[in-house]
Backbone bond lengths (Angstrom), bond angles and torsions (degrees), N, CA, C in turn:
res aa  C-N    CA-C-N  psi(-1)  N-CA   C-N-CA  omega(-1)  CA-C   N-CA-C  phi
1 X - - - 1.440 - - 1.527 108.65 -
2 X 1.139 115.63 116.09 1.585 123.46 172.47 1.524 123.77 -79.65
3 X 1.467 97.57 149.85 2.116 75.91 -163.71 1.537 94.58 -130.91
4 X 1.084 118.03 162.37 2.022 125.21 -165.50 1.934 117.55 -62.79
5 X 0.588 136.04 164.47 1.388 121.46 -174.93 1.127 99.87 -95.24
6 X 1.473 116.48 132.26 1.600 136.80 156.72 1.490 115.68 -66.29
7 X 1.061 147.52 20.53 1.786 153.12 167.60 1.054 118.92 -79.89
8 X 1.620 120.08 -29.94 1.437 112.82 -177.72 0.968 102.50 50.40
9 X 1.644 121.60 51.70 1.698 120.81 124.04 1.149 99.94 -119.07
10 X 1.181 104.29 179.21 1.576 128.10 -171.83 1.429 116.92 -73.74
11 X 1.162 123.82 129.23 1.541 124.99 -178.47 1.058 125.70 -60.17
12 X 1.779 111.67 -59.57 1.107 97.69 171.12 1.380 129.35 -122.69
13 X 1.025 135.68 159.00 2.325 129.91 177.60 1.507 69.46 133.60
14 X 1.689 96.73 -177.55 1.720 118.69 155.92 1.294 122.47 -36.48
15 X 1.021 106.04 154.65 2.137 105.95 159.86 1.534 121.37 -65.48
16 X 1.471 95.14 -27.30 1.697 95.34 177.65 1.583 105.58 -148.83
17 X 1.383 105.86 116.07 1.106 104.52 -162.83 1.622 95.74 -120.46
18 X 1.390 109.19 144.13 1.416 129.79 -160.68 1.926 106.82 -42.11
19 X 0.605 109.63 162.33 1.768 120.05 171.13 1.608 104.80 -85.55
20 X 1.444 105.79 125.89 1.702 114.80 172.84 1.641 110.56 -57.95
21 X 1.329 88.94 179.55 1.790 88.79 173.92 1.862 105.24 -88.41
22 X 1.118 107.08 -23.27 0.818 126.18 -170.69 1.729 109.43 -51.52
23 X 1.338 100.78 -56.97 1.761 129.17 168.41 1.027 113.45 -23.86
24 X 1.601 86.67 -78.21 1.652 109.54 -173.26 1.393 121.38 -64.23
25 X 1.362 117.94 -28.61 1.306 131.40 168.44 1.953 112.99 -71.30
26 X 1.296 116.80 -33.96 1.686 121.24 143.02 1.438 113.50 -11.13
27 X 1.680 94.48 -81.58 1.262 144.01 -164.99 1.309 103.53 -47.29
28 X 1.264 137.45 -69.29 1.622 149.60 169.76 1.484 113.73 -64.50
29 X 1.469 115.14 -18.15 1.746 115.70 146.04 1.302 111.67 -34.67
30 X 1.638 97.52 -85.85 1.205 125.59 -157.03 1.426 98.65 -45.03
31 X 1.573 118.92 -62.74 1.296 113.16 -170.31 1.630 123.93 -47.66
32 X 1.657 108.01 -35.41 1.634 92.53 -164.09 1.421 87.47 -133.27
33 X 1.300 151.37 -10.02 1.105 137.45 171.20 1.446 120.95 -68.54
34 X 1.523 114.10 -50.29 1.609 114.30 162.96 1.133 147.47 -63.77
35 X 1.740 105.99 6.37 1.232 114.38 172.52 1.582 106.10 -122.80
36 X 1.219 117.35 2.57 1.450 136.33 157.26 1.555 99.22 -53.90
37 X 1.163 104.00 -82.06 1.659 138.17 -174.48 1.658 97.10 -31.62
38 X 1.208 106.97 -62.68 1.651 119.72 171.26 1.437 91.58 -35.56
39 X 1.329 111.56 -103.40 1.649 128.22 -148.30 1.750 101.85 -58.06
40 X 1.563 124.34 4.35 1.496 92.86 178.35 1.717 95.70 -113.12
41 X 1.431 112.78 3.89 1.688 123.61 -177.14 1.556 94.16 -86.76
42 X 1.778 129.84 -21.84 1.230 137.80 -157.10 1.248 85.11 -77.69
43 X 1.587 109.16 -63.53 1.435 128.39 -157.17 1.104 117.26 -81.00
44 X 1.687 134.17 -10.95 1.782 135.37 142.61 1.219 103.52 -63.36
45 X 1.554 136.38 -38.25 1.432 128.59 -159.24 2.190 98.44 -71.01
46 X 1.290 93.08 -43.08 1.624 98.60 -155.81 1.956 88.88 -75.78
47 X 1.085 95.06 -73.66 1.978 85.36 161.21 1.735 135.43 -20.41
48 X 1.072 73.55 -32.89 2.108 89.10 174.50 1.533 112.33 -81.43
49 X 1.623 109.55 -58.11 0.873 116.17 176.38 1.323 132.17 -47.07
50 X 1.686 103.68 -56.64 1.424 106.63 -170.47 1.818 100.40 -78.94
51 X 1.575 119.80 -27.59 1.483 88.68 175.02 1.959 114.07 -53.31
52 X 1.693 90.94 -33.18 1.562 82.13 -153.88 2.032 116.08 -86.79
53 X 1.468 88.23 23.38 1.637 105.96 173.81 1.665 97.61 -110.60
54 X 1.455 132.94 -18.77 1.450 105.88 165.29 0.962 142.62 -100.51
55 X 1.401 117.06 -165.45 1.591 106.74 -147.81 1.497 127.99 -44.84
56 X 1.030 140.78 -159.16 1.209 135.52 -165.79 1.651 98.02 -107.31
57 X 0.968 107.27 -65.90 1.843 131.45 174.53 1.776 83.34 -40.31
58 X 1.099 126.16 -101.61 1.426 110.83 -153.47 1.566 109.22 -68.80
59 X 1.063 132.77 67.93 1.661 137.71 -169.75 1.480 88.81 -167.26
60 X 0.452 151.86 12.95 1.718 144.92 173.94 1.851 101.44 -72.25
61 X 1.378 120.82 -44.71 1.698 85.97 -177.46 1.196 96.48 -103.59
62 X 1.206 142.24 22.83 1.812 134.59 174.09 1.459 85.81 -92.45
63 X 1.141 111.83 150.76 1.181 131.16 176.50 1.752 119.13 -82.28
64 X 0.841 130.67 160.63 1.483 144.29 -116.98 1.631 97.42 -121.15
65 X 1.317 133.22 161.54 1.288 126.81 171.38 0.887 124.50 -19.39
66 X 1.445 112.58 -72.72 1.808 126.89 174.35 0.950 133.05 -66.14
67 X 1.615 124.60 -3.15 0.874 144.55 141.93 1.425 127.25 -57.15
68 X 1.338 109.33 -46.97 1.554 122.47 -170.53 1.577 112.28 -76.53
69 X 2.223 107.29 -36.14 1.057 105.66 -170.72 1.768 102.28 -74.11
70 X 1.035 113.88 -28.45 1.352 122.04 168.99 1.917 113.55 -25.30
71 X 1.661 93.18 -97.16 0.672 102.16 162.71 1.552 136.48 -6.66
72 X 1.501 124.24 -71.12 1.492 166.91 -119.00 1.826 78.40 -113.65
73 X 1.068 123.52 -34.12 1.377 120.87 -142.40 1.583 86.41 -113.23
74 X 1.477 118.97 -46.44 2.207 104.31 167.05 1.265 122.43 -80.49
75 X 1.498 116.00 -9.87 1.220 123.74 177.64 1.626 99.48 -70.42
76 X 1.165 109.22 -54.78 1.848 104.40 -174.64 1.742 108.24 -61.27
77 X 1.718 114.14 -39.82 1.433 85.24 -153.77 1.883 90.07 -76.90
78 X 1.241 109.04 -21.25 1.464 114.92 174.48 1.758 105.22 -26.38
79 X 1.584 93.40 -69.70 1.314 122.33 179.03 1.778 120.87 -44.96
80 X 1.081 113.14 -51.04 1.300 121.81 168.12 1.443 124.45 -81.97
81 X 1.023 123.57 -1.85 1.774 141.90 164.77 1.310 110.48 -60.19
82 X 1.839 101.54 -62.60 1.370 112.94 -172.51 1.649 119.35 -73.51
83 X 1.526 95.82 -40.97 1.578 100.99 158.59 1.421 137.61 -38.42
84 X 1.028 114.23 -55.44 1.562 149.18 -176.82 1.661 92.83 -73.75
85 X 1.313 123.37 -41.08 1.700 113.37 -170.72 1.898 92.16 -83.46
86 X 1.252 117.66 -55.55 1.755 115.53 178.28 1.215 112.35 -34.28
87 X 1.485 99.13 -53.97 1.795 105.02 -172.30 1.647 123.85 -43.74
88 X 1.669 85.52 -52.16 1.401 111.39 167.15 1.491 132.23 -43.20
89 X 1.093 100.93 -59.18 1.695 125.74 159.63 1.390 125.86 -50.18
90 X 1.394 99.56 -32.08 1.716 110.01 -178.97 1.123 107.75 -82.26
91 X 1.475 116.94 -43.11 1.481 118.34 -159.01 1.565 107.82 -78.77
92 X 1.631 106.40 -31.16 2.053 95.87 162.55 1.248 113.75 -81.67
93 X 1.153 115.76 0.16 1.921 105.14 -175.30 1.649 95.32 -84.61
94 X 1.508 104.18 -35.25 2.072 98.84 -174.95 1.352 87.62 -75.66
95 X 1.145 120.16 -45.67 2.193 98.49 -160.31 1.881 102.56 -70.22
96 X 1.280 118.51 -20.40 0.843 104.55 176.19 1.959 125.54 -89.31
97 X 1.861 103.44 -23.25 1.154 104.15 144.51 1.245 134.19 -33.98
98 X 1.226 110.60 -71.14 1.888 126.57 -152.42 1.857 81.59 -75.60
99 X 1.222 134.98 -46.18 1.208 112.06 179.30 1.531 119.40 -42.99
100 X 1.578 113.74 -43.22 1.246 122.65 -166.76 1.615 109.19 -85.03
101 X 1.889 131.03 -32.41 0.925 98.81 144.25 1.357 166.86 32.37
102 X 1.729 115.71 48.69 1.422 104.36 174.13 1.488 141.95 -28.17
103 X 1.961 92.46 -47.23 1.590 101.90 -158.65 2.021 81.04 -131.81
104 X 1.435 104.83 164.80 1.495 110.06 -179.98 1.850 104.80 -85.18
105 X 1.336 122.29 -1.99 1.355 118.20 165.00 1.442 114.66 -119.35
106 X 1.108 109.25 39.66 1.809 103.12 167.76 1.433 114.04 -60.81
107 X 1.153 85.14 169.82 1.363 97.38 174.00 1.825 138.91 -93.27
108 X 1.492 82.87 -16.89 1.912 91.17 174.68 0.927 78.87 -115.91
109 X 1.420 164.36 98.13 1.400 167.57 23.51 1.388 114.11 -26.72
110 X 1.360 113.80 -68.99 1.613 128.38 163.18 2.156 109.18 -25.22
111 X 1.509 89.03 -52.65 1.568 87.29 -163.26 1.494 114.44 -74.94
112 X 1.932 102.10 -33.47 1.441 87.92 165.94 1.370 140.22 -72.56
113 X 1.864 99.03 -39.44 1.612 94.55 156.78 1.759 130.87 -33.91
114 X 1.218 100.28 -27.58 1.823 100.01 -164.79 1.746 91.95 -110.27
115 X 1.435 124.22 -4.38 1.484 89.16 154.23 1.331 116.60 -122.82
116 X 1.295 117.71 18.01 1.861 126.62 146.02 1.559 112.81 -76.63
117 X 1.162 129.78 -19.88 1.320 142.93 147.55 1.402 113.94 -54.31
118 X 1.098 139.03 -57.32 1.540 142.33 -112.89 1.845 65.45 -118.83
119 X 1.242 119.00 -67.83 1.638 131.06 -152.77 1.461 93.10 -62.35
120 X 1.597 117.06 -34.87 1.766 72.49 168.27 1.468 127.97 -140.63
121 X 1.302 95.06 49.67 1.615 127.70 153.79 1.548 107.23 -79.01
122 X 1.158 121.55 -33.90 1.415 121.73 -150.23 1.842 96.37 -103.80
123 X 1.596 113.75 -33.70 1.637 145.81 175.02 2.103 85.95 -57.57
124 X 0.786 104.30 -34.90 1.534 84.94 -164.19 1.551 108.19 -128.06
125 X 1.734 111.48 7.00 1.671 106.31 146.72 1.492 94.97 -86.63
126 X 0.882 139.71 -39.39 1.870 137.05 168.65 1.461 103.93 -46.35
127 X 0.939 127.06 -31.47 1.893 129.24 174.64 0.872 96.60 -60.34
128 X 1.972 134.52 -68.12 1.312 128.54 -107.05 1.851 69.86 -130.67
129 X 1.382 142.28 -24.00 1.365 130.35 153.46 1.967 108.26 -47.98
130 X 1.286 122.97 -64.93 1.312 118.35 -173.87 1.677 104.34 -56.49
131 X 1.421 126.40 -50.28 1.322 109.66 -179.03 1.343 131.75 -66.11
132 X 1.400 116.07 -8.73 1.937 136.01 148.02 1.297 81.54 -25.70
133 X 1.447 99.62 -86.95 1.565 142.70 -142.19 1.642 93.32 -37.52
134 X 1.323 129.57 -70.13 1.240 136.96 -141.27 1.599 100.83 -106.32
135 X 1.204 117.58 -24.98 1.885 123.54 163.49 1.477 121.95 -88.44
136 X 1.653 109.03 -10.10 1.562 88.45 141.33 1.690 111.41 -126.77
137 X 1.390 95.13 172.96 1.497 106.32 -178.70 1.388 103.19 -69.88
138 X 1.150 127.22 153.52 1.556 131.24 174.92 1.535 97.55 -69.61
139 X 1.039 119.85 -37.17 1.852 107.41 -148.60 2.062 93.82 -68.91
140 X 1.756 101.32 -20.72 1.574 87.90 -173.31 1.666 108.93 -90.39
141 X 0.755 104.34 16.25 1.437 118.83 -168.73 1.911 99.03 -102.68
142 X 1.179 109.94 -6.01 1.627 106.49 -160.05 2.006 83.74 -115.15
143 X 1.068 119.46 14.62 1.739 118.03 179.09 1.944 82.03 -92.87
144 X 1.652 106.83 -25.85 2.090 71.74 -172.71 1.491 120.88 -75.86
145 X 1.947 107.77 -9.45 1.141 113.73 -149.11 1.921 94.46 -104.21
146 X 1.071 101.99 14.32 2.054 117.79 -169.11 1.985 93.73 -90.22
């Protein structure tokens, strides 16, 4: 009686079979899309803010605190959805890279490592950006913009 292989590789194809586009396309997420995502959630947050710290007279059609925290508040989980799914994506496209891997310095190995890296370095300044956001009150946040 023959019994299944315990290696956790794959039975049958090659031993290392090329990386999809799919992968690699993970891979170039992670790297520049999640830190996109970062800096344009930076740049709605600081935009929100400072409209919604000036004056009263020119603030009349921007919308109003509760408005802003609104806002401020689907934009992040918006923001952290997509993050959190890249990250995700990146991090099996490298384990499934470096498995596939000919040599230990390739080169689409290199890229996924550094944007499963990059995605969630950038996944958890997007954390610790939304918890700014929601651990302080906006109104003290409007003394930087005085």
């Amino acid at each position: 009686m023959a019994s299944a292989p315990t290696s956790g590789q794959p039975t049958g194809g090659s031993p290392n079979p090329e990386p999809t586009r799919s992968q690699r396309v993970a891979g170039w997420l992670g790297l520049c899309a999640v830190p996109l995502i970062w800096l344009l959630h930076l740049a709605l947050g600081v935009t929100l803010v400072s409209t919604a710290c000036a004056d009263p007279v020119t603030r009349d059609p921007m919308p109003g605190w509760h408005g802003t925290q609104w806002i401020l508040g689907i934009a992040s989980v918006c923001a952290l959805v997509f993050a959190l799914a890249i990250t995700y994506a990146a991090g099996r496209a490298w384990r499934k890279i470096a498995y596939a891997a000919k040599q230990k310095r390739d080169a689409q190995r290199f890229v996924a490592w550094c944007g499963a890296t990059t995605s969630v370095a950038f996944t958890f300044g997007l954390a610790y950006s939304i918890c700014i956001l929601i651990a302080v009150p906006i109104e003290r946040l409007c003394t930087a913009f005085d």
